[in-house]
C-alpha positions as CSV (number, residue, x, y, z in Angstrom):
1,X,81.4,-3.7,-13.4
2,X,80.0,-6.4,-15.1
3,X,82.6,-7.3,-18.3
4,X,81.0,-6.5,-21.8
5,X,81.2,-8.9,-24.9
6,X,84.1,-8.8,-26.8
7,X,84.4,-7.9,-30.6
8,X,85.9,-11.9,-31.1
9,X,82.4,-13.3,-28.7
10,X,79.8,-11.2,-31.3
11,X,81.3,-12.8,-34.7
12,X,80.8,-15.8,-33.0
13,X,77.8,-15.9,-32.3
14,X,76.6,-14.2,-35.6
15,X,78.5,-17.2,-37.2
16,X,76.2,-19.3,-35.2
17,X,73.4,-18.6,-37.6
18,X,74.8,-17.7,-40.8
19,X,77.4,-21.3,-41.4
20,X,73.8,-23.0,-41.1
21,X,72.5,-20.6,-43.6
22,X,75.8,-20.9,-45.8
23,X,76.1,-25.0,-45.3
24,X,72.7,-24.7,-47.0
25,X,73.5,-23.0,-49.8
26,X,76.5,-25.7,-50.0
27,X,73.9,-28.4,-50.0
28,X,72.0,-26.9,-52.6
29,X,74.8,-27.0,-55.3
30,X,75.4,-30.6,-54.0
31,X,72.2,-32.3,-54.5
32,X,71.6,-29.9,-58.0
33,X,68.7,-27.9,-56.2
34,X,70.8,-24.6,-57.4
35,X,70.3,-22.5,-59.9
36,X,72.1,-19.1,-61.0
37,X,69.3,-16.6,-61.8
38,X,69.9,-13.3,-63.8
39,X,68.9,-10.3,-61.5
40,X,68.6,-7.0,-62.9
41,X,70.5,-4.5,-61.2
42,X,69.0,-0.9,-59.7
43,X,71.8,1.2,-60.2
44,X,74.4,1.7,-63.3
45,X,78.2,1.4,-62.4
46,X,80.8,4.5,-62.4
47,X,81.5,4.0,-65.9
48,X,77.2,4.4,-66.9
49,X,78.0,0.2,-67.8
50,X,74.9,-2.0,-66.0
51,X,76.8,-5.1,-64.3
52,X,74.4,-7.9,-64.1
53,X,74.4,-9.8,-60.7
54,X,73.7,-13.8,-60.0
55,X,71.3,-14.7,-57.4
56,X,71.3,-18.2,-55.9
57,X,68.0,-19.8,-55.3
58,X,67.5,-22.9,-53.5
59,X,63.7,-24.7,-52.8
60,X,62.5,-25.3,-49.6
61,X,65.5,-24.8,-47.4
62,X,65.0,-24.7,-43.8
63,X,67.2,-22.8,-41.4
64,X,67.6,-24.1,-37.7
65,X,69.5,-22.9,-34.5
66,X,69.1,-21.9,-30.8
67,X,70.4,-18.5,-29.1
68,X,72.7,-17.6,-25.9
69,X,69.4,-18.3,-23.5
70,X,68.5,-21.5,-24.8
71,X,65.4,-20.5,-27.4
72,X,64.7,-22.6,-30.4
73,X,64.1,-21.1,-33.8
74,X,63.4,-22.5,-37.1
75,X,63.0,-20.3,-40.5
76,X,61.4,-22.4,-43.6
77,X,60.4,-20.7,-46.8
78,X,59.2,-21.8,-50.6
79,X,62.3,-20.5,-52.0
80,X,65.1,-18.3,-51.5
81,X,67.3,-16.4,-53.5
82,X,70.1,-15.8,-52.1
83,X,71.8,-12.3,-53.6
84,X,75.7,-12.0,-54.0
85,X,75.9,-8.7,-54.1
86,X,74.6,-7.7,-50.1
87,X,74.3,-11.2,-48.7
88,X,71.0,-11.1,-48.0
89,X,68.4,-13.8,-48.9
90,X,64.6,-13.2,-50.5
91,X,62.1,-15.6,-49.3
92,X,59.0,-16.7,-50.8
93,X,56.2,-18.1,-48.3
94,X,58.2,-17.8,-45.3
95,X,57.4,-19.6,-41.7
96,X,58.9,-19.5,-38.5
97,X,58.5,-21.3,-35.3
98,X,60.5,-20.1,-32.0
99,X,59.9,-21.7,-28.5
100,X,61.1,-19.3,-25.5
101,X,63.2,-20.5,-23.3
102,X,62.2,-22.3,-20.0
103,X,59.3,-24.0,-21.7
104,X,58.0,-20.6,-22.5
105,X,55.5,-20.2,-25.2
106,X,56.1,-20.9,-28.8
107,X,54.8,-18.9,-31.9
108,X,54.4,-19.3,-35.2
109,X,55.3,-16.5,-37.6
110,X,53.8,-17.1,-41.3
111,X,54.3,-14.4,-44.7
112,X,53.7,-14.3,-48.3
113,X,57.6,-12.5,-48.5
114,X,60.4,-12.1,-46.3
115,X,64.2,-11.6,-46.2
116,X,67.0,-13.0,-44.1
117,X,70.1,-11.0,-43.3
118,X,73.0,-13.2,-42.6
119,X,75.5,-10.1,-41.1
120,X,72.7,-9.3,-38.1
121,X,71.0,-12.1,-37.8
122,X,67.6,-10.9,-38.4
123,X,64.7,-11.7,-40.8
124,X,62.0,-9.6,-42.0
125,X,58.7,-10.8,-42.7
126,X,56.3,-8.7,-45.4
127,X,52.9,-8.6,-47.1
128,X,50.7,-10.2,-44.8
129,X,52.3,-11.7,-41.5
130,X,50.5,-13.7,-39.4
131,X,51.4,-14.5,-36.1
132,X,50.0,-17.4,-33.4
133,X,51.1,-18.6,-30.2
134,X,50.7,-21.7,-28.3
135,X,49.1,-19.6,-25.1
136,X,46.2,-18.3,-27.4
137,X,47.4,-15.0,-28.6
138,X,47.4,-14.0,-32.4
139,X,47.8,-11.4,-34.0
140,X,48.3,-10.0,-37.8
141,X,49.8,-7.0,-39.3
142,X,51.9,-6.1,-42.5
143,X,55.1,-6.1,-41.4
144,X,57.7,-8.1,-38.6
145,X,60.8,-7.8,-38.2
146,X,62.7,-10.9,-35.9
147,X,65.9,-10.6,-34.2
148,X,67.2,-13.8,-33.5
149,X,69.5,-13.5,-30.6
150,X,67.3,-12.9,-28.3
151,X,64.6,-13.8,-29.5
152,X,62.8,-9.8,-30.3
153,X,59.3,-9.8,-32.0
154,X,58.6,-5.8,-33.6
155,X,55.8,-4.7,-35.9
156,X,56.3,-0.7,-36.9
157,X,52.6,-1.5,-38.7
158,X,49.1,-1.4,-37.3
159,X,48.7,-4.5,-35.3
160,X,45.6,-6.1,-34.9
161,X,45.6,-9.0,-31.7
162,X,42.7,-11.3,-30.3
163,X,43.7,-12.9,-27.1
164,X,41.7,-14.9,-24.8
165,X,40.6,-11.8,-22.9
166,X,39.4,-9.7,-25.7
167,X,40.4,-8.0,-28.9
168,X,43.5,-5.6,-29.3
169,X,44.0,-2.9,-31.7
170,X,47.4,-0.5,-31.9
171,X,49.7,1.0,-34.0
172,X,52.5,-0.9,-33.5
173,X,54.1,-3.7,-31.5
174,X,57.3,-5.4,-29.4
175,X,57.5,-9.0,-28.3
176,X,60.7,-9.9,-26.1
177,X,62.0,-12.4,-23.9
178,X,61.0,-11.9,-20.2
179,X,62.0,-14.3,-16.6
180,X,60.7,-17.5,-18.1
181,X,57.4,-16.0,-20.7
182,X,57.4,-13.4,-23.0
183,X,56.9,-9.1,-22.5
184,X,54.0,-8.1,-25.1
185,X,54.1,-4.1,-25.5
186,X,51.7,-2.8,-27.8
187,X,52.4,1.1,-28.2
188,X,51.2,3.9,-30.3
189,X,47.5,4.4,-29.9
190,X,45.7,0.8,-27.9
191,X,42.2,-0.2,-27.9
192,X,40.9,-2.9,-26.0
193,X,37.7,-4.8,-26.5
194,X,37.0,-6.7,-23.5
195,X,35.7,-10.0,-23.6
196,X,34.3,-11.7,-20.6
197,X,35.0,-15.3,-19.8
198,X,32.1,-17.4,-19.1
199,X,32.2,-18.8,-15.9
């Protein structure tokens, strides 16, 4: 039986991603590009008092690393405000670029909103994604969510894809990782509108 990763080997490689995303929050107070922000809080404490929390927001930052199989990812956004109280960050025009292993294919993930959660290494991309890959595909829906090690591309929402063969339509879709390329399942209800190639 093949031995399974230890408790030790997984905070490892979550603190792969998240001392990149915590040096950069380092850098921030350093070069004066941080600033505390007030941030209204959703709930009142035991006592009925509201306890006002500080989010951290930082311009521009750009978060880089590569996962257990050798894939490449970068995360960019406009801004991000990083909140105290659950660790994770709001981002404002965020981007992505990953490039599969293998000299697989490489997409670009773009979105008016998004959120980065350091604890599983995952961001969320809202409002609008757009997504485009170097082998031709595309596709847009309203919501992604990355994982980042391995590399898994999911939209819950109603995708809708063009690819060089035609035009896709379905209700949801799942992007992963497969011998060298990528595995595109699109599930819940697919229509295809074939386009022939002229020869």
């Amino acid at each position: 039986m093949a031995p399974s990763y230890s408790a030790t080997h997984r905070v490892m490689q979550a603190l792969k991603f998240a001392l990149p995303l915590i040096a950069a929050l380092a850098l921030g107070v350093l070069f004066f590009v941080l600033r505390e922000v007030p941030v209204t809080p959703d709930r009142a404490t035991d006592d009925g008092q509201s306890r006002p929390t500080i989010a951290q927001k930082i311009e521009s930052p750009m978060f880089e690393g590569s996962t257990r199989n050798g894939a490449l990812i970068s995360v960019g956004a406009a801004a991000v405000e990083a909140n105290t109280t659950d660790g994770t960050m709001i981002a404002r025009q965020i981007a992505a670029r990953l490039q599969y292993p293998q000299n697989g294919p490489r997409f670009l993930l773009t979105a008016p909103k998004g959120a980065l959660t350091v604890a599983d290494t995952r961001a969320e991309f809202t409002g609008g994604v757009r997504a485009q890959s170097s082998a031709g595909f595309s596709f847009s829906t309203e919501i992604v969510t990355l994982v980042l090690d391995p590399i898994v591309l999911s939209a819950p929402t109603a995708v809708r894809a063009r690819h060089p063969l035609g035009d896709i339509d379905a209700g949801s879709i799942r992007i992963s990782a497969n011998q060298g390329g990528v595995k595109i399942d699109f599930q819940d209800g697919v229509r295809l509108l074939y386009k022939p190639q002229n020869k």
